[in-house]
N, C-alpha and C positions, 0 to 999 in steps of 0.2 A: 432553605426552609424559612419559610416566615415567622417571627416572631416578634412579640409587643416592645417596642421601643420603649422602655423604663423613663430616659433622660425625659423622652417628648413628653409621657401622661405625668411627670412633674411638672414639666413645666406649666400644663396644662391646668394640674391641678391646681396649682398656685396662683394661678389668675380666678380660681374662683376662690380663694382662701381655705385650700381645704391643705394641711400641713402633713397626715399620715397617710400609709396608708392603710391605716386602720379607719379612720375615719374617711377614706374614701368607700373601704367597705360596706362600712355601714349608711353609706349617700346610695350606693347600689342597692342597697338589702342581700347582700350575701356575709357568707364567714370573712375571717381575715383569710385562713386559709384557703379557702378559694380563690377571693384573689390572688392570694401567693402563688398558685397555681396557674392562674388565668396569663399570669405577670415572668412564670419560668419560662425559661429557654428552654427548659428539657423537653417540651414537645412543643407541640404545633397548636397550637389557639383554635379554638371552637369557633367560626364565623359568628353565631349566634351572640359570645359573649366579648368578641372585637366591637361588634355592633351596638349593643349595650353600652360600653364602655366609651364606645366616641359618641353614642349618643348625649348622655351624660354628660359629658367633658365640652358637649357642641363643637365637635369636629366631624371632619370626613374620615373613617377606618382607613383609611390608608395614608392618613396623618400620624399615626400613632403603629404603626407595625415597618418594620426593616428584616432586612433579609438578613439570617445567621449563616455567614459562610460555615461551608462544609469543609471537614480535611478531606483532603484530594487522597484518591487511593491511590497505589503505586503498584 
């Protein structure tokens, strides 16, 4: 399952000086918590708000998403 790579949109963030990310939030215009959301592992990210998010940041969306291994069933 696809999901937003945390370490990368720091890193990201940081070259544009932006330090939270609540204050990333608010560079978007959304809540915190929706970025909290945008930003969980617990599901699968909205294409819509990957796109957003690396637009912002001036990346390519698949700079910024890795793949969450699954537990293998048995």
């Amino acid at each position: 399952m696809p999901v937003i790579n945390k370490a990368k949109v720091r890193e990201y963030m940081a070259k544009k000086d932006i330090l939270t990310f609540k204050e990333l939030a608010e560079c978007l215009g959304i809540s915190q918590t929706q970025l909290s959301n945008i930003l969980s592992n617990k599901f699968e990210p909205i294409k819509s708000n990957v796109i957003d998010l690396a637009k912002f940041l001036e990346v390519d969306a698949l700079e910024i998403i890795k793949e969450l291994d699954q537990p293998k069933e048995k």
